[in-house]
KEVOTOR-925003 format. One record per residue (C-alpha): x, y, z. Coordinates in Angstrom, 2 decimals, decimal comma. Each point is the difference from the previous one (the first is absolute). Layout:
<recs>
> X;Y;Z;
...
</recs>
This chain:
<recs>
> 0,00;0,00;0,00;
> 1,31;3,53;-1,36;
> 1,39;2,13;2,82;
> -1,18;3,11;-1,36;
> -3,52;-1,46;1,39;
> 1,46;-0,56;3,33;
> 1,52;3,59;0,10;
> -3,83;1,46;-1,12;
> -1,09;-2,11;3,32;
> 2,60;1,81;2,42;
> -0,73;3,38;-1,43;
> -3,55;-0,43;0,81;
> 0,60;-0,82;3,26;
> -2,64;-2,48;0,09;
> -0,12;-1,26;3,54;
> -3,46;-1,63;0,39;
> -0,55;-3,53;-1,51;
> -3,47;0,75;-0,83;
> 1,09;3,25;-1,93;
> 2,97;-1,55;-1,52;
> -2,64;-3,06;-1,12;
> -2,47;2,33;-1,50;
> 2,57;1,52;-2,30;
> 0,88;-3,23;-1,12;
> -3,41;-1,64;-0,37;
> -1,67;3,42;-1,96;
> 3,01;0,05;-2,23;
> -0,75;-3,52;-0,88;
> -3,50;0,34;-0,30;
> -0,25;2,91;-1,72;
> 2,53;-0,82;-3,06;
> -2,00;-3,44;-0,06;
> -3,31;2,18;-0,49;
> -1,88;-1,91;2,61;
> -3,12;0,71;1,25;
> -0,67;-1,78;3,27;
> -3,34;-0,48;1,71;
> -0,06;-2,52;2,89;
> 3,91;-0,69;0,78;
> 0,02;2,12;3,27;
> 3,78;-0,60;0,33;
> 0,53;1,57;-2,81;
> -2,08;2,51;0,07;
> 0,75;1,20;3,59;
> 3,31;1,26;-1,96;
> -1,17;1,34;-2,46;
> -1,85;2,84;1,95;
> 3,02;1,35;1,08;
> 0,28;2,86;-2,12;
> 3,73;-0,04;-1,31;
> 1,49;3,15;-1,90;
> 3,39;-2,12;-0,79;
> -1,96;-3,04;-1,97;
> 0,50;1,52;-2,93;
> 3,60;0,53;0,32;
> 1,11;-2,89;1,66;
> -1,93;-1,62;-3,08;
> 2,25;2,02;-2,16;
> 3,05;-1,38;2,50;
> -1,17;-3,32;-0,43;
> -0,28;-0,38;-4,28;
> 3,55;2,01;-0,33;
> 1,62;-2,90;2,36;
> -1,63;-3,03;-1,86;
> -2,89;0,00;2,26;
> -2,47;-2,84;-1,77;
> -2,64;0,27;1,87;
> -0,14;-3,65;0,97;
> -0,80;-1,96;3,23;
> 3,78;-0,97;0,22;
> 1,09;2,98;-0,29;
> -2,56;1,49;2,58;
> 1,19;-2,35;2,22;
> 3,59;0,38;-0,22;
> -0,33;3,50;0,56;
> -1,81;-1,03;3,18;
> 2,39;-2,22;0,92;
> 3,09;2,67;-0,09;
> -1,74;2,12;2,10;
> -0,67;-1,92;2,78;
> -0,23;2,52;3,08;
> -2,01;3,12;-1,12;
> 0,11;1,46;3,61;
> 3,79;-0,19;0,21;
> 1,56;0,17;-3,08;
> -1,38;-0,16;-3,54;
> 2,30;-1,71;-2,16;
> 1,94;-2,78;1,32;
> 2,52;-2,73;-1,32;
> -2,37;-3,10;0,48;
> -0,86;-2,27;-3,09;
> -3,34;-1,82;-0,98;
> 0,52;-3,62;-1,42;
> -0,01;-0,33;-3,30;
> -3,13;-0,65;-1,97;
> 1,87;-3,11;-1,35;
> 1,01;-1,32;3,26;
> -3,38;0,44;1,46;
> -1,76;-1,90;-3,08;
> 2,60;-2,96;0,03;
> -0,55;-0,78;3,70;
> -3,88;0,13;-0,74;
> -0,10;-2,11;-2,70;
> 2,46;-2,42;1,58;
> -2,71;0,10;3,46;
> -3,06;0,37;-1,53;
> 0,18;-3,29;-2,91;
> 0,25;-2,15;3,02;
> -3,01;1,09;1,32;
> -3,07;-1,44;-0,89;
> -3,85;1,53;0,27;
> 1,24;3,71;-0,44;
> -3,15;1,55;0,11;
> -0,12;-1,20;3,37;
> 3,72;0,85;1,33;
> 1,47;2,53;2,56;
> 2,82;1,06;-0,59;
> 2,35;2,73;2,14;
> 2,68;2,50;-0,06;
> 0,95;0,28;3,60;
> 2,25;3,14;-0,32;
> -2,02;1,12;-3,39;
> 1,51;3,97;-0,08;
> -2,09;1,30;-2,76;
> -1,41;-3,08;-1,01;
> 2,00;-1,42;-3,59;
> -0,32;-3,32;0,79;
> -3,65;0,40;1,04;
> -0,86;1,63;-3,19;
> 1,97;-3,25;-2,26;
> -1,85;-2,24;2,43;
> -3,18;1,69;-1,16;
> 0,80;0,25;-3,79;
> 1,08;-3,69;0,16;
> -3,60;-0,89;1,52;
> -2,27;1,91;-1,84;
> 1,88;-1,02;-3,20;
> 0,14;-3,72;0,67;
> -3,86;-0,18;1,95;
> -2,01;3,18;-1,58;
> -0,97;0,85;3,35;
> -0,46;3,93;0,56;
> 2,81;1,97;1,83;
> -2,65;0,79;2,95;
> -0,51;-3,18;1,17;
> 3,89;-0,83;-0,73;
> 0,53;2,61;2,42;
> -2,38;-0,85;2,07;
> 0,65;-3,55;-0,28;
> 3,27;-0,79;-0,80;
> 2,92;2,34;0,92;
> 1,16;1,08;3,41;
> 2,30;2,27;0,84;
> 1,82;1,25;3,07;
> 2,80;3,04;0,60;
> 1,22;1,70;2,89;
> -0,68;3,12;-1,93;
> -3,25;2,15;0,26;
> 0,97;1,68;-3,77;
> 1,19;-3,20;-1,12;
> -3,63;-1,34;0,44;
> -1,47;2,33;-1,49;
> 2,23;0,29;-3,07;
> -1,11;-3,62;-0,72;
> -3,90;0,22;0,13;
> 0,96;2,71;-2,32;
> 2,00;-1,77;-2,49;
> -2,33;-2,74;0,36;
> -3,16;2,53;-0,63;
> 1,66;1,54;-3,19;
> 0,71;-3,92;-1,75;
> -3,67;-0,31;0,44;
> -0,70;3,25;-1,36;
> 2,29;-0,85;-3,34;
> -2,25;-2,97;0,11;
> -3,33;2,06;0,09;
> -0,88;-1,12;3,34;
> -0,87;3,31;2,04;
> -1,54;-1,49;3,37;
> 0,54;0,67;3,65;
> 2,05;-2,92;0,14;
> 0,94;-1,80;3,43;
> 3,60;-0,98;1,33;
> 1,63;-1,99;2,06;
> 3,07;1,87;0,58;
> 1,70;-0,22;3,67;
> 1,51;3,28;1,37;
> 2,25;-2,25;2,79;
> 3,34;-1,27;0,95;
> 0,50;-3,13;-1,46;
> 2,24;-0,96;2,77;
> -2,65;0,34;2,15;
> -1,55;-3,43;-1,56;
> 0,72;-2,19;3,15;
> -1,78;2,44;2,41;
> -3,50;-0,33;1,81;
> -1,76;2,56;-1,91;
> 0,80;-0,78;-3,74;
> -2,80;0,06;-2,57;
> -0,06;-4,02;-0,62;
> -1,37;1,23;-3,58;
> 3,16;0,74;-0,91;
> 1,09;-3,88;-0,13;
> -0,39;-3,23;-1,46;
> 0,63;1,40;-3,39;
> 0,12;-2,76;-3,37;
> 3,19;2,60;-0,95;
> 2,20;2,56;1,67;
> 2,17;1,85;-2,82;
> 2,14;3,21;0,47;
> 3,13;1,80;0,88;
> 0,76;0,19;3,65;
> 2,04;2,97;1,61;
> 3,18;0,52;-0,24;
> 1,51;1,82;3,27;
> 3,04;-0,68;1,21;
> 0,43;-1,31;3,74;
> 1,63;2,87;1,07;
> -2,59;2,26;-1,21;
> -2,61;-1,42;1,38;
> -2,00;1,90;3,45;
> 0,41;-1,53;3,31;
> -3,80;-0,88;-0,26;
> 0,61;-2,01;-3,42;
> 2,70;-1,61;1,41;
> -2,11;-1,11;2,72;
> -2,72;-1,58;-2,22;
> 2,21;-1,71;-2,63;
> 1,46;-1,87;3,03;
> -3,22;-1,87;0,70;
> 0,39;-1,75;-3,15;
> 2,14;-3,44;0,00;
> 1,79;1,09;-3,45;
> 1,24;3,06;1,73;
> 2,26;-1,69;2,94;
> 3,54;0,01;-1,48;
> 2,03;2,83;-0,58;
> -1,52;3,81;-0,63;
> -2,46;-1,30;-2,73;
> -1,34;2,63;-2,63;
> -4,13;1,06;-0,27;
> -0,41;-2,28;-2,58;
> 0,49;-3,16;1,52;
> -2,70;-0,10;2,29;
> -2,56;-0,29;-3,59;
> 1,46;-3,36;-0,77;
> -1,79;-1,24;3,52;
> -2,82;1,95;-0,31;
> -0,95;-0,50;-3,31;
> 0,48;-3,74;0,61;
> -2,43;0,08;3,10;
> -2,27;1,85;-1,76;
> -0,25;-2,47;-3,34;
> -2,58;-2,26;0,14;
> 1,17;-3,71;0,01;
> 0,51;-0,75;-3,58;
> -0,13;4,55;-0,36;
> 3,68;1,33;-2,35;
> 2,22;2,80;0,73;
> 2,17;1,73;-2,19;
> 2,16;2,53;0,75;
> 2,83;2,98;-1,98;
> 2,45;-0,02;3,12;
> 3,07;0,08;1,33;
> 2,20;-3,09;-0,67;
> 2,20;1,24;3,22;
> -1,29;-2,73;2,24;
> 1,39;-2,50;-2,35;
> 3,61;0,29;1,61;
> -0,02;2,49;3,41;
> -0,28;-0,52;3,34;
> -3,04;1,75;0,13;
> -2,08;-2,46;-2,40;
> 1,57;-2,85;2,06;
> -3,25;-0,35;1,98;
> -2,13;0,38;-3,11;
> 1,87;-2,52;-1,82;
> -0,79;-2,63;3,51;
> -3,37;1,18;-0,44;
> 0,08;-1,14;-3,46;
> 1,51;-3,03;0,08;
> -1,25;-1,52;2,94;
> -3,11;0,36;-1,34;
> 0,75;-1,27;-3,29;
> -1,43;2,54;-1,30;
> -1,03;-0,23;-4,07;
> 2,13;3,40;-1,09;
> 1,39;0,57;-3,66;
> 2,73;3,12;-0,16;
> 0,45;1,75;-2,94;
> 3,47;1,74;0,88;
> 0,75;3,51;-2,71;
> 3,44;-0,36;2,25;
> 1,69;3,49;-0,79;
> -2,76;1,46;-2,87;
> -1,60;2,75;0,92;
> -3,71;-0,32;0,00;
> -0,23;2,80;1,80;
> 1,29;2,87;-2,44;
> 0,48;2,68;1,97;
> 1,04;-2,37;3,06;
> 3,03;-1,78;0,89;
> -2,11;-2,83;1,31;
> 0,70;-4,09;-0,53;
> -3,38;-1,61;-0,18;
> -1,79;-3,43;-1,34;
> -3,11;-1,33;-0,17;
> -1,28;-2,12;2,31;
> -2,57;-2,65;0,09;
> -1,86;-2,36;2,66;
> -2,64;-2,44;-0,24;
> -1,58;-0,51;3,13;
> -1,42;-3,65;1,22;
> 2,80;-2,28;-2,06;
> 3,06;-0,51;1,93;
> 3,06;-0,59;-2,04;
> 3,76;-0,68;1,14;
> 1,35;1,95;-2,81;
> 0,77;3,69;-0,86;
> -0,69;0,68;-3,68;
> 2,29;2,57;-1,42;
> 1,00;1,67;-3,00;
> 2,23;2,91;-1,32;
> -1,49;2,82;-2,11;
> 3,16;2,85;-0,24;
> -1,64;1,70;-3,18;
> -3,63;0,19;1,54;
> -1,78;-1,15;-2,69;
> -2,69;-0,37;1,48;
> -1,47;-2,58;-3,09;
> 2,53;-2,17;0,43;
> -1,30;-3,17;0,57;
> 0,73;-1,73;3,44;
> 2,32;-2,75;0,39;
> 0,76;-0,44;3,75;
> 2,99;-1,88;2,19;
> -1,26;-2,13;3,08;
> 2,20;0,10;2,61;
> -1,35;-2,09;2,93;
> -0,46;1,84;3,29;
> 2,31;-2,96;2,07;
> 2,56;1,39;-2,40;
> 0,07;3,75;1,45;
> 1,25;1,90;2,23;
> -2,43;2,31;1,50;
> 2,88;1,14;2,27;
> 2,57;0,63;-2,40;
> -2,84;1,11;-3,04;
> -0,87;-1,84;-2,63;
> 2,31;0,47;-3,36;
> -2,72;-1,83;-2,37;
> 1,71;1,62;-3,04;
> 1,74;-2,77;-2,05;
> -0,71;-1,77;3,57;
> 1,63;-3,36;-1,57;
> 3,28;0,94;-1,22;
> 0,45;2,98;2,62;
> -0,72;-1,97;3,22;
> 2,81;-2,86;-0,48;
> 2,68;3,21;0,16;
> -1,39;0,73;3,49;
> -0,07;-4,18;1,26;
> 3,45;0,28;-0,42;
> 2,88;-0,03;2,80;
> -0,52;3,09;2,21;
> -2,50;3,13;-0,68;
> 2,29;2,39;-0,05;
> -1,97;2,39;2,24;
> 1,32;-2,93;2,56;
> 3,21;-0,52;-1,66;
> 1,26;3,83;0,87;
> -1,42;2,33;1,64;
> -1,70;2,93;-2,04;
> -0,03;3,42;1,68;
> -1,78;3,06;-0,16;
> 1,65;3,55;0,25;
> 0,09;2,56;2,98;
> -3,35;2,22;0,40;
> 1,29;3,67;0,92;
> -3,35;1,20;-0,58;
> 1,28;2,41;-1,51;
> 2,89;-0,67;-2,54;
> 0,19;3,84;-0,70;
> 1,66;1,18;3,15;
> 2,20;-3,07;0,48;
> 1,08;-1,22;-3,73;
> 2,31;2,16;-1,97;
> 2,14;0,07;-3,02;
> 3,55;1,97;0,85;
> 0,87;2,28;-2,15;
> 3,09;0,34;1,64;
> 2,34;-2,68;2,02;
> 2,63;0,57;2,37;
> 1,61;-2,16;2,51;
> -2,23;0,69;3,13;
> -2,70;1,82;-1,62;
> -2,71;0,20;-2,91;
> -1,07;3,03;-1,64;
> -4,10;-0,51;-0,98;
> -2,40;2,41;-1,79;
> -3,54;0,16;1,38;
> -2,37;2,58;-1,28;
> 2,84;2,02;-1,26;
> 1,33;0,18;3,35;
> 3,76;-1,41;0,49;
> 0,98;-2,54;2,78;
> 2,87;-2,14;1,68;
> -0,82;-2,75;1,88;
> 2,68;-1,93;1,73;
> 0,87;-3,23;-1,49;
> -0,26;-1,97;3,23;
> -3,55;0,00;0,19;
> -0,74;-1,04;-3,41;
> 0,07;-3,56;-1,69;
> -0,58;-0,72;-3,69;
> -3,16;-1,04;-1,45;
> -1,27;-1,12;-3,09;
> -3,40;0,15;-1,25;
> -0,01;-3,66;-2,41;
> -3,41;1,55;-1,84;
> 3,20;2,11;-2,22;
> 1,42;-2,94;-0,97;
> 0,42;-1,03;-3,28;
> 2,34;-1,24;-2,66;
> 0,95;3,47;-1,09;
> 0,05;1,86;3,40;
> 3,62;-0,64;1,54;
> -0,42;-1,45;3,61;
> 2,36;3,04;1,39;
> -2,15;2,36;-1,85;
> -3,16;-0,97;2,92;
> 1,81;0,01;2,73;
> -1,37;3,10;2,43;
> 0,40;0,93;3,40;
> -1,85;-0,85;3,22;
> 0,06;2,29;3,62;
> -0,04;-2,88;2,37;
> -0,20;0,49;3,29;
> 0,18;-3,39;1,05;
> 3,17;-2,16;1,94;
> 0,65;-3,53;0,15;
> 0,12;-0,83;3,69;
> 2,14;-2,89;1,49;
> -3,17;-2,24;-0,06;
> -0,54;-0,18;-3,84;
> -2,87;2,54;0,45;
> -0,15;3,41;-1,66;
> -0,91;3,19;2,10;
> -0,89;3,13;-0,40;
> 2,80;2,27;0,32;
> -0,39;2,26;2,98;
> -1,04;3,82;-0,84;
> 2,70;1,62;2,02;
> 2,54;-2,40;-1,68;
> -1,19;0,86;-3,61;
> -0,40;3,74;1,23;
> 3,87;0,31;1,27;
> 1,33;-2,83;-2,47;
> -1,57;1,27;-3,02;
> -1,07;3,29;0,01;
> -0,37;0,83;-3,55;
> -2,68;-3,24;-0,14;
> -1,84;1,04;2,73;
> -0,59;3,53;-1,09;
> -0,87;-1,22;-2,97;
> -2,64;-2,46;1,89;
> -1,17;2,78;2,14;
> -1,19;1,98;-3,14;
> -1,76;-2,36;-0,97;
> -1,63;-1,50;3,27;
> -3,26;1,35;-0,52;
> -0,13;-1,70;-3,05;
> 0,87;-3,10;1,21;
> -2,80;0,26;2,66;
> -2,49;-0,67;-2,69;
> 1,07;-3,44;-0,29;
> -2,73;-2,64;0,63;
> -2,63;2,98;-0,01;
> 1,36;1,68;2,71;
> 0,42;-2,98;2,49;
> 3,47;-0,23;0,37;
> 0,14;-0,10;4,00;
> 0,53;-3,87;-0,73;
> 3,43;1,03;-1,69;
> 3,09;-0,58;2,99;
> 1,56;3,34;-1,89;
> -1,87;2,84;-2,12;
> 2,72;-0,73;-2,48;
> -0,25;-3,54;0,13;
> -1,20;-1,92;-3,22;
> -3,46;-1,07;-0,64;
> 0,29;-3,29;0,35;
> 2,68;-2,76;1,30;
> 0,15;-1,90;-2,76;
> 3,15;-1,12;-1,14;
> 2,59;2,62;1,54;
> 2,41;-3,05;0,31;
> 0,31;-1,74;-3,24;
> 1,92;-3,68;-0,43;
> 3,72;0,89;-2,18;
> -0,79;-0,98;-3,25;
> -3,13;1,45;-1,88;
> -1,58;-1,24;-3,44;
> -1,65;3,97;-1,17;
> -2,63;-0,90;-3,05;
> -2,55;2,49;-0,94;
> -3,84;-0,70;0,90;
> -1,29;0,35;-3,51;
> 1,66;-1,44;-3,06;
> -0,83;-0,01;-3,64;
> 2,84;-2,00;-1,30;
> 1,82;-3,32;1,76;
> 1,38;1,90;3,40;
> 3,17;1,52;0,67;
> 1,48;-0,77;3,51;
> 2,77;1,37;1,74;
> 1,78;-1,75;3,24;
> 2,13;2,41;2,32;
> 2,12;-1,06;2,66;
> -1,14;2,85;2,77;
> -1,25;-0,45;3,77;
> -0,27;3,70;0,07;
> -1,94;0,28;-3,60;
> -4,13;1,12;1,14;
> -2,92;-0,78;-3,62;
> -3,18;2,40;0,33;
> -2,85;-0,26;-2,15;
> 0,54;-3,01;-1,18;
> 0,96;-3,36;1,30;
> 3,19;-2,74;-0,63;
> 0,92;-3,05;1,18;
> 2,30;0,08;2,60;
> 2,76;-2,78;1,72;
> 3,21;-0,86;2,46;
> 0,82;-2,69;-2,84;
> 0,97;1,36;-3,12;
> -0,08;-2,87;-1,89;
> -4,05;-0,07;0,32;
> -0,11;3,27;-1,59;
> 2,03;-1,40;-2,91;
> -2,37;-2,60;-0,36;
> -2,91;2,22;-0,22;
> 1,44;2,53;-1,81;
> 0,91;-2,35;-3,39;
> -3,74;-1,28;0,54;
> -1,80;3,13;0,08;
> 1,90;1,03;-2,79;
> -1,11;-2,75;-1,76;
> -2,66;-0,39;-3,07;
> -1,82;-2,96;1,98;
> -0,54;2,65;2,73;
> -1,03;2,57;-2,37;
> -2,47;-2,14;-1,37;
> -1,54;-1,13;3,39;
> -0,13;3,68;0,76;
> -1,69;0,53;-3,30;
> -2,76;-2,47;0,68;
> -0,57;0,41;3,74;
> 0,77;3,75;1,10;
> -2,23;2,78;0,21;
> 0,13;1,71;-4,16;
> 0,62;4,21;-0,07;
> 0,04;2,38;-3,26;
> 2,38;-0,41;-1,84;
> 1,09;-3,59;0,21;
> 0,98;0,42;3,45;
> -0,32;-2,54;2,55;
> -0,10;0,25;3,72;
> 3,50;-1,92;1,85;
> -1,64;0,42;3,74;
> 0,28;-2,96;2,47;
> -3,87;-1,54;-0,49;
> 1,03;-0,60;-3,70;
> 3,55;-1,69;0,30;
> 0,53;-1,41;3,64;
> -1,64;-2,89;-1,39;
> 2,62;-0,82;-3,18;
> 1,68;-2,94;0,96;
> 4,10;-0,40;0,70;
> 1,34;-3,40;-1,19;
> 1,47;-2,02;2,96;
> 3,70;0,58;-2,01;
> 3,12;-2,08;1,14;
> 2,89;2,05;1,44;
> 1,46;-0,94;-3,60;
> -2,61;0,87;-2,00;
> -0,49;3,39;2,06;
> 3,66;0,66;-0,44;
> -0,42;-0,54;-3,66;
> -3,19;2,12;-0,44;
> 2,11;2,94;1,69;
> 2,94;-0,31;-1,64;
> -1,96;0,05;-3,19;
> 0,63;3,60;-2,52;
> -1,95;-1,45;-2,39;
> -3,71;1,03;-0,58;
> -1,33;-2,50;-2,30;
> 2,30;-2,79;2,16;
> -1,80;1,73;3,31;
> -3,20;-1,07;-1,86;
> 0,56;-3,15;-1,03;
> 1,21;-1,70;3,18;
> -3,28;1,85;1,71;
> -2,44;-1,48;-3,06;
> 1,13;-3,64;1,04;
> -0,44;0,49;3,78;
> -3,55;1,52;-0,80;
> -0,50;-2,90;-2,42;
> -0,58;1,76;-2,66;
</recs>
């Protein structure tokens, strides 16, 4: 949808939802030439006298306005919170998605005429209105009794109700139905479904379709929070808004009732699907995943999704499972099975190329046991503590900060590399920055905070430097940094002592990975993680595997896609690869090794392949 629309909207300053629907609803109506008699929420609108009709219809036609349901409704959909802000980044699903997931529910259904089926977080209502089309094409049956019948809707949102009885209204209209027709849409929490005083019409539904919300965990209100964690998909980790829907939906099917879902394919592999994926499998649940891995159904959103599919009331030990990276979305399905005894609801299921990928993690050690994999310090704020020189001298460094020159001592700083940098053509020197530490290694192995009097008289160009920017620093954790044994102290604890010898990789890769091992006790990662060892040999181990093309192509099939060809290299998607159980010969071999395509070949036979 043309900006220029969206920039008419804020100019406006159209604040109320009912003014801001009125525009939108007379512009329509009056370029289609209606004349409406008995549709009273339509006509409600269209008493509100507007002066701007005619020129936001003038807006409209210049931005290739077509004066089309879909079109009306993704301009509903982008501006989702009239009272506070008009135009906003969120999407609508696409009119392709919506009618694929449809068709796919909807065939198995038999008696249509007779169906109800839901959207149980409808927005404005484009699956509702396909559900409808589909009907009334396939039965003949009138929209008003579809929508009286048939379709149910429920959203949190008072304007999101609304919006659909009125895109449900105006496909009547184009169908020259003009009645006061009745709905069944729900303003309510859908996470409210397991409490006392829900509407039990809103269950037992032949077919649930939609698109639930996307918010992410740490977005979500204390009172959210509080009612996703009532739900038995929602007890591991810091699980996102949508999960939740898989449960409800479910409970809310009837016993042989289908759900399909556009969602997230996140809870595939995290640790916050792990309790969705028990739910799944120890119910052995009937699901088919359509995975679009890193396409972007989404255009306007970096956002991984699939389509997902249950059949309630036939049990099956089996996921089925199939790849779709160019989301055609005609493409006719050919699914895997991969039995549920066969995954890991722990670890995540990797179902893509599940055969020849999961004999690469039954062998030898995983080597997220085999070494131990590290994540970097959390400052909290890498701005104040992480700096490039731009001058060295033997007990000092000479920084720039907002054009501002100055020396810290050399003492109090470590070196630290953030592994993100790293690449083939990025010289390892070239990322190596700077880190104030104020930390010691006591006799005990432990580190401490060094003391403030000892930094102050020890270090004085540091701790002026800190004392600038202490107020700063007090907005760590949102304020709450009483918790902190020093103002100046880090964030968090995390790895302030680090084993000698480090293994730096970057965390996102488009090509087979580029790893670096440094012999350092001293040397701190941020932003980034590596693995990390007393025995250097290990490293060397892991080092000629990950650089491997067998690695690169179990990364390939199993890690979370970007743009770009990217792939993500954090620990859910690689702790898993298996390390052959080498002999100290073989080992010695593999290390000694210059050789690329020799590397390779002695790895292909103890992967047998």
């Amino acid at each position: 949808m043309n900006n220029n629309i969206f920039r008419y909207l804020k100019k406006k300053k159209l604040t109320d939802p009912f003014l801001v629907n009125s525009l939108f609803v007379s512009a329509y109506v009056q370029e289609r030439k209606w004349s409406i008699l008995y549709c009273s929420t339509i006509k409600r609108l269209l008493c509100c006298e507007h002066r701007d009709v005619a020129d936001f219809i003038h807006i409209l036609k210049e931005n290739g306005f077509k004066f089309c349901l879909e079109d009306l409704m993704a301009l509903f959909e982008y501006v989702i919170s009239p009272s506070d802000r008009i135009v906003t980044g969120a999407v609508y699903t696409p009119s392709g998605v919506r009618k694929r997931i449809i068709k796919d529910c909807l065939k198995q259904c038999s008696g249509l005429a007779n169906i109800r089926a839901a959207d149980i977080s409808c927005g404005c209502g484009g699956f509702l209105i396909d559900i409808a089309l589909f009907i009334h094409k396939t039965t003949k049956k009138s929209f008003a009794r579809i929508f009286a019948e048939n379709i149910y809707g429920i959203d949190i949102q008072p304007y999101s109700v609304e919006r659909t009885k009125i895109l449900l209204s105006l496909l009547a209209l184009e169908n020259n139905e003009d009645d006061d027709f009745e709905f069944n849409i729900l303003k309510a929490d859908t996470l409210d479904f397991h409490s006392k005083q829900w509407n039990q019409q809103y269950s037992q539904f032949d077919v649930i379709v939609g698109n639930p919300p996307y918010i992410c965990s740490r977005n979500l209100s204390d009172e959210t929070r509080e009612k996703i964690l009532r739900y038995e998909v929602c007890q591991s980790g810091h699980p996102d808004l949508y999960i939740p829907f898989f449960q409800i939906a479910f409970e809310m099917l009837k016993k042989h009732g289908v759900l399909g879902y556009i969602t997230m394919n996140s809870f595939l592999r995290s640790v916050n699907g792990r309790a969705v994926r028990r739910y799944f499998s120890e119910n052995s649940m009937n699901i088919k995943i359509i995975d679009f891995r890193g396409f972007q159904i989404f255009k306007s959103k970096s956002t991984y999704t699939c389509l997902f599919y249950l059949k309630n009331g036939i049990k099956r030990r089996y996921v089925q499972y199939m790849i779709n990276e160019k989301g055609n979305l005609f493409q006719k399905p050919q699914f895997d099975k991969v039995a549920y005894d066969d995954l890991d609801d722990m670890k995540g299921w990797s179902l893509n190329d599940y055969n020849n990928m999961l004999p690469l993690e039954q062998i030898g050690t995983p080597i997220g046991k085999y070494c131990e994999l590290r994540h970097g310090i959390a400052t909290l704020n890498n701005s104040v503590y992480i700096f490039k020189p731009i001058e060295t001298y033997a007990d000092r460094y000479v920084m720039m900060k907002e054009g501002r020159l100055y020396e810290i001592e050399a003492e109090i700083c470590r070196d630290v590399v953030n592994p993100n940098k790293l690449n083939s053509e990025v010289s390892f020197d070239d990322i190596i920055e700077k880190v104030i530490y104020p930390y010691q290694l006591e006799a005990d192995g432990h580190v401490k905070v060094i003391n403030e009097e000892i930094i102050k008289t020890r270090t004085p160009l540091a701790y002026a430097y800190l004392i600038k920017n202490r107020a700063l620093l007090a907005t760590r954790d949102k304020g709450k940094t009483n918790k902190y044994p020093a103002w100046y102290a880090f964030g968090r604890t995390q790895s302030l002592k680090m084993p000698r010898y480090k293994l730096f990789f970057p965390k996102f890769a488009n090509k087979p990975i580029h790893c670096v091992l440094k012999d350092d006790e001293n040397m701190l990662l941020y932003n980034g993680i590596a693995f990390v060892s007393d025995n250097e040999r290990q490293l060397q181990i892991v080092k000629c595997i990950m650089e491997s093309n067998i690695f690169w192509t179990y990364i390939k099939k199993n890690s979370k896609p970007y743009a770009s060809g990217y792939y993500s290299l954090s620990g859910v998607y690689i702790k898993n690869f298996g390390v052959p159980n080498f002999t100290s010969m073989e080992s010695n071999r593999l290390i000694a090794m210059k050789d690329k395509d020799e590397i390779e070949n002695m790895l292909l036979k103890h992967y047998n392949m």
